[in-house]
N, C-alpha and C positions, 0 to 999 in steps of 0.2 A: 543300468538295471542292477548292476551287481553291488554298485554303493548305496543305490537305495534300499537292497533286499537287507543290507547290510542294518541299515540304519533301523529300518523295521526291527529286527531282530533283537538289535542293542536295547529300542525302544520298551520292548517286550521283555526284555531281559530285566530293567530297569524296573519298571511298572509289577511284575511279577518279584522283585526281591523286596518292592516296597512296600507290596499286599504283603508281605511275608511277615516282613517288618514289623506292621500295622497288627497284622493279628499275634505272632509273639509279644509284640507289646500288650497287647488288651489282654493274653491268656496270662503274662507274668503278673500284673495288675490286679488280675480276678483273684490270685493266686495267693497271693500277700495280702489282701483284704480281705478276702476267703468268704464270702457273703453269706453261704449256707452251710457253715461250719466245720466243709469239708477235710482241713488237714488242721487247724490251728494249730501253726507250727509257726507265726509271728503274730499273736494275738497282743493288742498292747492297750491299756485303760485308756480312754480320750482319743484311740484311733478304728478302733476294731473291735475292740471287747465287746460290744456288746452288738448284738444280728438281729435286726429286724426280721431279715428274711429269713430266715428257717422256721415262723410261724406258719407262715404262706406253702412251704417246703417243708413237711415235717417226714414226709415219706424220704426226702432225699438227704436229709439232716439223719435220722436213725440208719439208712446205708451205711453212711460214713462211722459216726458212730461205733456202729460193731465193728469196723475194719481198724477204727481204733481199740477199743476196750478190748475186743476179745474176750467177749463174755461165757461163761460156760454153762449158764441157768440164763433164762431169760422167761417176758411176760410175753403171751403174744392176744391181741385183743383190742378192742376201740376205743374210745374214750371213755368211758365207763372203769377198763383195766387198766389208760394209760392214764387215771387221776388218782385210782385208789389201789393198786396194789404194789407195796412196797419191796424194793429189792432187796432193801436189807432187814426185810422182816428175821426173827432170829428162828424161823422153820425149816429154811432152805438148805439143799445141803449141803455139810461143814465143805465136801472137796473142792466145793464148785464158789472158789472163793470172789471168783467175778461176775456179777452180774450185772443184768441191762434188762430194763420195761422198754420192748420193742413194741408195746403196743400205740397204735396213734389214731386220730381221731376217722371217723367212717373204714377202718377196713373192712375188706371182704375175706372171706375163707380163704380165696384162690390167693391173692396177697399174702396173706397170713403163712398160706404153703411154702411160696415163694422167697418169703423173710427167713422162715425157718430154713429153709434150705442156705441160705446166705450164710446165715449164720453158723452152721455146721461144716460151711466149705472156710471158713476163716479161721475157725476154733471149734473143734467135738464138741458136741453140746452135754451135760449129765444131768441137766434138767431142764423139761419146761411146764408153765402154768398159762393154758390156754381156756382164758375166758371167752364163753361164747354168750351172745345174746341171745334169745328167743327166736329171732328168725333167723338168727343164720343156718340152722338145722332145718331147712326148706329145699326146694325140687326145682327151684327156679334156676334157668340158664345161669352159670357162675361167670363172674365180669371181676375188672378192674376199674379202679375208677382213672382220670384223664391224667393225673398227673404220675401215676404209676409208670415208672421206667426198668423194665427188666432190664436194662444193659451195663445200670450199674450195679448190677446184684450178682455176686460169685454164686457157685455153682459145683457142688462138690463131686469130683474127681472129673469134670471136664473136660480134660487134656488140652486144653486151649493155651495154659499159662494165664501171665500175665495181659496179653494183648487186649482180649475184651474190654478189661480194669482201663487199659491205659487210655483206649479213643474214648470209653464213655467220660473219661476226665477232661479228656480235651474237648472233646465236645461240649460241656459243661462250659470250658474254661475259654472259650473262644464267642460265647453266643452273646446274642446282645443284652437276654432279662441277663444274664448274669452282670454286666455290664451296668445296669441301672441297678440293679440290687447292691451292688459294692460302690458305687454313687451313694445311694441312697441310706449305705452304712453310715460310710462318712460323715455324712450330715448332719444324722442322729442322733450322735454321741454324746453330747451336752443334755437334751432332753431325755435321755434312757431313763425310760422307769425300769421295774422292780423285774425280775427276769423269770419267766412261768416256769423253764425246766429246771428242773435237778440233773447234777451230772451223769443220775444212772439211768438218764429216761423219764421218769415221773414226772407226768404235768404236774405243779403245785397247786391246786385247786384255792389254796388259801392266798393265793398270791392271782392267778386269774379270774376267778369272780369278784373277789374284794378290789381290783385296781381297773380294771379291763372298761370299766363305767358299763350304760346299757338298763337296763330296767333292775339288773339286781342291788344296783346302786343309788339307782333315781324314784325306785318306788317301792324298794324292798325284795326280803327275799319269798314274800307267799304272792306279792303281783309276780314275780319272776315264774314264780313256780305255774302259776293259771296259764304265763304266757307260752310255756314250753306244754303245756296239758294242750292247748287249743292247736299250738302247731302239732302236734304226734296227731292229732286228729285228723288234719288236713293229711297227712302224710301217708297215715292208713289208708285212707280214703282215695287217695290220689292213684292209686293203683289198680283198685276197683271197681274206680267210675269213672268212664272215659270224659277227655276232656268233650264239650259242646263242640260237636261238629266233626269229633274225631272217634273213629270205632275201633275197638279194641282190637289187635290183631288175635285171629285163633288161633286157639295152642297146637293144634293140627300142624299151622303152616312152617311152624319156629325148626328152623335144622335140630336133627338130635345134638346134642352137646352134654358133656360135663357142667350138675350141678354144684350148687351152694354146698350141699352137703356132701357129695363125691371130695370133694377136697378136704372136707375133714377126715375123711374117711382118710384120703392120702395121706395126713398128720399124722392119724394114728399106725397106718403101716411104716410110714418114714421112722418115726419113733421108736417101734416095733424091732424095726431093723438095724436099724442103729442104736439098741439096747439106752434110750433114753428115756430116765423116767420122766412118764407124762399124767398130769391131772388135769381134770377137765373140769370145769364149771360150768353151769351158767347162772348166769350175773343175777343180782338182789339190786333190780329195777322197785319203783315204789310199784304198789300195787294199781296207782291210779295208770300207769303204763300197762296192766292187766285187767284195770276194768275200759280202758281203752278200748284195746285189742276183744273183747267180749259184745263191747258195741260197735265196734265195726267190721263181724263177719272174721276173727283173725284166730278166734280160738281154737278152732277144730287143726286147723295147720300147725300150731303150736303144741298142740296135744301128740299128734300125730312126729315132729319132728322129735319131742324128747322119746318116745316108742323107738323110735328108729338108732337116735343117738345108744340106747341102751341094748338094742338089736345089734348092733354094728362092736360095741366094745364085748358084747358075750360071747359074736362071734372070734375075734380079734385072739380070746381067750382062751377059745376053745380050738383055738387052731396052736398054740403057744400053750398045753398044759404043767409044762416046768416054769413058763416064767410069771413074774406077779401082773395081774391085772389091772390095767389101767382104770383108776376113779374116777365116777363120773359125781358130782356133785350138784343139787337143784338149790339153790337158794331164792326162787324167784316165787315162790310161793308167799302167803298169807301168815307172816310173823310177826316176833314183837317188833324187830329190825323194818319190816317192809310196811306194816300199816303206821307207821309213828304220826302222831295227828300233825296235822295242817298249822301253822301259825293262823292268830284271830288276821281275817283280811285289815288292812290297814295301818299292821303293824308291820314294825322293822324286824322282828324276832327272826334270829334264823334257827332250821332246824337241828335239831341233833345228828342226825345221822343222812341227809341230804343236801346237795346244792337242789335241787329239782326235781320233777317226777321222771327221770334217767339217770341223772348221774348222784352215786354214792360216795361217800366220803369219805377219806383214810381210813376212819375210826371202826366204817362196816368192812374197808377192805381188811384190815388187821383180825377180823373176828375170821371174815372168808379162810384166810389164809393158815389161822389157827385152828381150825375146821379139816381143810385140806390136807396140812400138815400134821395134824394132831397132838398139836402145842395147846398147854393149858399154864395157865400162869395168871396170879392172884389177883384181883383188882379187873380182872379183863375175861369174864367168864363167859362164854360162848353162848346164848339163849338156845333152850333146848331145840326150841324151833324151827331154828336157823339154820339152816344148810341140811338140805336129807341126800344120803347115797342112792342113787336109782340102779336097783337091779332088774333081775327078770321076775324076781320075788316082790320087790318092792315098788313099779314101776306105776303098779295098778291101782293099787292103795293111794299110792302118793297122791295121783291126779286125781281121784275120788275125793279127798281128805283139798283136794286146793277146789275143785267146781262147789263142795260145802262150802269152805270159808269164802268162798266169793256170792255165794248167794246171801251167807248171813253179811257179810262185808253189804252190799245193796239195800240188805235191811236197816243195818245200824248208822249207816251215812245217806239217809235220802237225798238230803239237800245236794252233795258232792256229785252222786249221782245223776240227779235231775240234771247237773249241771254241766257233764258230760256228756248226758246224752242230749241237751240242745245245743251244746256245739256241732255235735254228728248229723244231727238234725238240719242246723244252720249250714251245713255245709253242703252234703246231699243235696239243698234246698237251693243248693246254688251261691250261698253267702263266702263269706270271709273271714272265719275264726278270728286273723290276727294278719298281722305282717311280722315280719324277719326283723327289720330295720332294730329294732333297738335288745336284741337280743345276745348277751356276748356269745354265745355256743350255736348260735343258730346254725351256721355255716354246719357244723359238728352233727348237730341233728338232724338238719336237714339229710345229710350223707348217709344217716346210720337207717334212716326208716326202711321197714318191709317194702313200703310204698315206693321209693326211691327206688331201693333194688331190681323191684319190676319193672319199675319206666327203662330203666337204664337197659336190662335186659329185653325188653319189648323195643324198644331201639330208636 
């Protein structure tokens, strides 16, 4: 008995130093091929340079990132901020010589909190530019989305150390996507096209919609544009009209929680307290994303959450009366910037100042920024129009001065119109706007809508 208990044990002994084996090999492996960009500390042209997978991974690519850079300013915001607002705009300020666009495609507030917090456990922050969408200043339960991993995001003054950083690496560094993903590097290398980031964060919008293929390439950029108008439809909608067969849950039943806009709220005290200055925007969507939101029931919420945004920073103010007050910025209104005509259907033309009716171009982030900043410089003159400060004074005015230009907007484009409202129509009705399938941002938009938000949060 005693020679076989023996043998057992050996056997065990064996079999456990060869799993051992097996997964330090797989995690050194991971490690050296670095799949989602995390130390690139042997990046080599023809083996590794170039990652497929930190498109897929872009939440866990920007982690890493700031534990590299160590940035002092940074963007935080969705795809909208992570295409168009430049890090090295020249408004930023001079001390804060490192910067990083932490924004990535669908985040949420509570995210957004999250990052920032990462970021000030790695490097004190002295600046940040947090672009908000339309809905994210809403009442709805606040969520993360699936691939969000709090355990690799530091955590400032934690007391924990190092240890968190280290299993969420190994953890990474042992699994199997990782595994296929550093395969999958591999493979790639010969075929890499043209590479969407910039080293400081910045999606390159000029490099992923011109290369990515998808409708913006196969049928232009004003079919692209209908095709992204008809999904925000279904999107809106999808939140508001339960699916057949399925009833909405009542808001009665939903646990109290922290919303969407509680966490902004936490931005601005984190900020607050940690004497970061902080601006705020919200983003210069095309207007047809606001005559959207007009026909499918979204206005009044949106009305309602900038009141609240500029309630919350007055207070903010008024509890802080030596220090300077955080700006809030609307650019989402009725401009030169935000109504820019349509290309003729059928043509290649692309717009001046949009990929689509969401996402805006460098050219409007650079005015945003000079706006914010209050950089004025020759050749690049900011449209009066464009971007208004919301106060307690100006809050009221504003949104009176944007439900006008939306009604004369209804006037002066029938046809656009009509054409919006029988998508809302067609879908209410039960139809099909579109599909996803040939869309390069679909994914991206899909993530960002009100309607999403809800599902996600109705559960």
């Amino acid at each position: 008995m005693t020679a076989d208990k023996s043998q057992v044990m050996k056997y065990c002994a064996t079999f456990a130093l060869t799993a051992l084996l097996i997964v330090a090999a797989v995690a050194g492996f991971n490690a050296i091929v670095d799949p989602f960009g995390m130390y690139r500390a042997f990046d080599r042209e023809g083996l590794n340079a170039h990652k497929p997978g930190i498109y897929q991974r872009v939440r866990l690519l920007k982690a890493y990132e700031v534990r590299r850079i160590r940035p002092a300013a940074i963007v935080l915001g969705t795809s909208r901020s992570h295409l168009a607002l430049r890090p090295s705009h020249e408004g930023w300020n001079d001390a804060a010589q490192s910067r990083y666009n932490l924004a990535f495609d669908g985040a949420t507030t509570k995210e957004m909190y999250h990052y920032l917090l990462h970021a000030q456990a790695v490097q004190p922050l002295k600046q940040v530019v947090l672009g908000l969408d339309t809905y994210h200043a809403t009442f709805l339960p606040a969520y993360t989305r699936r691939d969000f991993d709090a355990g690799i995001l530091d955590k400032p003054e934690s007391g924990l150390g190092a240890a968190p950083r280290i299993l969420a690496d190994l953890r990474l560094l042992v699994s199997i996507d990782t595994l296929k993903a550093s395969l999958d590097t591999l493979r790639t290398q010969d075929g890499a096209g043209p590479e969407w980031f910039a080293p400081d964060g910045q999606r390159l919008g000029e490099v992923f919609f011109r290369t990515v293929g998808g409708t913006f390439l196969s049928e232009g950029p004003r079919a692209y544009f209908d095709e992204i108008d008809r999904l925000e439809v279904g999107f809106q909608l999808e939140g508001r009209v339960p699916a057949p067969g399925r009833r909405a849950r009542p808001v009665a039943d939903a646990p109290p929680q922290e919303t969407s806009f509680d966490y902004v709220g936490r931005i601005v005290d984190f900020c607050r307290d940690h004497e970061i200055d902080l601006r705020i925007l919200i983003t210069p969507s095309h207007v047809h994303q606001m005559q959207i939101a007009a026909a499918t029931g979204g206005w009044e919420a949106m009305e309602r959450g900038k009141r609240e945004l500029v309630k919350l920073l007055a207070e903010d103010a008024a509890a802080h009366p030596g220090a300077k007050p955080f700006p809030l910025f609307d650019f989402s209104g009725y401009s030169a910037v935000t109504t820019e005509p349509l290309p003729a259907e059928g043509t290649r033309a692309e717009m001046e100042y949009y990929w689509d009716s969401s996402h805006f171009k460098e050219n409007v982030g650079d005015l945003v920024l000079d706006r914010i900043f209050d950089v004025q410089r020759p050749g690049r003159a900011v449209p009066a129009d464009f971007g208004v400060r919301l106060t307690p004074d100006t809050v009221e005015p504003v949104l009176a001065k944007i439900r006008a230009d939306q009604a004369a907007y209804r006037a002066s484009h029938a046809s656009e119109i009509a054409r919006i409202d029988s998508w809302v129509s067609a879908t209410l009705a039960g139809g099909t706007p579109s599909t996803v399938a040939n869309v390069p941002a679909a994914s991206a938009q899909r993530q960002e809508s009100p309607a999403a938000a809800a599902a996600a949060s109705n559960g």
